[in-house]
C-alpha positions in Angstrom: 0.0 0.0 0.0 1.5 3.3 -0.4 -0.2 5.4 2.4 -2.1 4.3 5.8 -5.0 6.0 4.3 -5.2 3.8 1.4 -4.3 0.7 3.5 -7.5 1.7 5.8 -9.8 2.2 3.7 -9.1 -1.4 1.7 -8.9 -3.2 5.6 -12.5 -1.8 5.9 -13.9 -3.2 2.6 -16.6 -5.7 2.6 -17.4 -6.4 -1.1 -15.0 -6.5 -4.1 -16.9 -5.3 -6.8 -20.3 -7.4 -6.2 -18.7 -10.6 -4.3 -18.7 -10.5 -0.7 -15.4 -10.9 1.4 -13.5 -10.2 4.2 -9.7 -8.3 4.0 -7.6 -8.7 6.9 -4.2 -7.5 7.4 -1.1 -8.7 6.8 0.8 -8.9 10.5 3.9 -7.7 9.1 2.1 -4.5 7.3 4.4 -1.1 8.1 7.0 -3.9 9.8 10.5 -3.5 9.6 13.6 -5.2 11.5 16.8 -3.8 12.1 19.7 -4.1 14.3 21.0 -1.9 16.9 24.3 -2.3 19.0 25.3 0.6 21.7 27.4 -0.5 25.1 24.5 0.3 27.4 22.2 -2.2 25.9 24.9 -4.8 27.1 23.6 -4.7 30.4 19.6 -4.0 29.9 17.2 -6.6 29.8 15.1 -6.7 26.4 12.2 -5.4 28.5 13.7 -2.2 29.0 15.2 -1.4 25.5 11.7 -2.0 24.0 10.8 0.3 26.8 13.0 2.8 26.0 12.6 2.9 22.2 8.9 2.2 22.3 8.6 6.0 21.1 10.2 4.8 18.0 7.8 2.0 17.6 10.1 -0.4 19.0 7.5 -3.2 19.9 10.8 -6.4 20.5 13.5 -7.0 21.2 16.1 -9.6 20.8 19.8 -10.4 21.5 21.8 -11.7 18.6 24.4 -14.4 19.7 27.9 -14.7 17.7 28.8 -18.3 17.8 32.5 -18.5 16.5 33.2 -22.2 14.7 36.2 -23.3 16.9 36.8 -26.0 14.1 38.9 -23.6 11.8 41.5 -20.7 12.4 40.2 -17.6 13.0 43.0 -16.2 10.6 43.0 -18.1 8.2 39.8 -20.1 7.9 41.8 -23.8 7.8 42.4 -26.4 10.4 43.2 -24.8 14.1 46.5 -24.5 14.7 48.6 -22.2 16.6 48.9 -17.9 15.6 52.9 -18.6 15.5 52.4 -21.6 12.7 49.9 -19.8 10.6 51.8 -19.6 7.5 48.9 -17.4 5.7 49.1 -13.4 6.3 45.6 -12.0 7.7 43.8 -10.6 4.9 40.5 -8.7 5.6 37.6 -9.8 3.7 36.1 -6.8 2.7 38.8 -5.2 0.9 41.5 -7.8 1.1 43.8 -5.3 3.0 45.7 -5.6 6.0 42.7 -4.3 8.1 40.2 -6.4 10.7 37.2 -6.6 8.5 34.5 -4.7 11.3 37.8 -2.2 11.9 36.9 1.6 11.2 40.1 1.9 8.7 38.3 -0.5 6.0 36.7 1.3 3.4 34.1 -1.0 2.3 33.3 -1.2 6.0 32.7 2.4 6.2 31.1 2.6 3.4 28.6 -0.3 4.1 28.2 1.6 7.3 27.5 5.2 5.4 25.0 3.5 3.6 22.8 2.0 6.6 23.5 5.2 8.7 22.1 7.0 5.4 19.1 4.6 4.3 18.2 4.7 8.3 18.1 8.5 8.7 16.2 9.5 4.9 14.0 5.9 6.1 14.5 4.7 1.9 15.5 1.7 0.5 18.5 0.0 0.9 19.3 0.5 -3.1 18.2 4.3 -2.9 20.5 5.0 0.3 23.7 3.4 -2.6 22.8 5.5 -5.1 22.9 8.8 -3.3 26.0 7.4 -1.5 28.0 6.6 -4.4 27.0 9.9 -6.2 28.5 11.6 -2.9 31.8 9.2 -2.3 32.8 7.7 -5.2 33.6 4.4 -4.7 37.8 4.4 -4.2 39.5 2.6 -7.1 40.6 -0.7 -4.3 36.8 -1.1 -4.2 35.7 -0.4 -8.1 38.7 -3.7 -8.9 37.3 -5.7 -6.5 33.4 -4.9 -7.2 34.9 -6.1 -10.8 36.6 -9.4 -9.2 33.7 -10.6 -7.7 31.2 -10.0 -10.7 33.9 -12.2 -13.2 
């Protein structure tokens, strides 16, 4: 629907055209999920961030769990074995640079990040908040020959 009026007004229909019918809802209508991560919600029960964001229209909560697979290296991504006999250098997987991959210095990290800090503060879509990102950092040459890598 593109406006609550319109989505309203179809919930409160009874015929379509001359056949009689009931409309209900879709329970995800005007739903959207996202993810947050601050230090104080490390400590807050779920109860009290949906309290605290309910002015947002914050109606859950959940806590995302990172469970790390202790069958490969965390370097490396092969058998575990020990940091000193890793034979592989680190290589980040974003940009294949000598950065962590969630470390503010990558530059695909930052500018994945740009582009969910835009696309949440205009509230557009995900390939709206690229398009006006790209047009106002242009994507740094690293990034154009790996964009072209992984589309060979």
């Amino acid at each position: 629907m593109s406006n609550f009026t319109q989505t309203k007004k179809i919930g409160q229909m009874k015929l379509f055209g001359d056949q009689p019918g009931t409309v209900v809802l879709h329970e995800r209508l005007n739903y959207t999920k996202g993810i947050t991560s601050h230090k104080d919600f490390l400590n807050c029960s779920t109860g009290k961030i949906v309290e605290a964001l309910s002015e947002e229209g914050v109606v859950e909560a959940k806590r995302m769990t990172t469970k790390w697979n202790e069958n490969v290296h965390v370097n490396c991504d092969k058998p575990p074995h020990e940091n000193s006999e890793c034979i592989d250098p680190f290589v980040c997987v974003n940009c294949e640079g000598s950065c962590l991959s969630l470390s503010l210095q990558c530059p695909v990290y930052k500018l994945e990040k740009d582009i969910k800090t835009v696309q949440t503060l205009k509230k557009i879509s995900n390939a709206e908040a690229r398009s006006s990102q790209r047009k106002v950092s242009p994507t740094p040459k690293l990034l154009q020959s790996l964009l072209v890598k992984r589309q060979i």
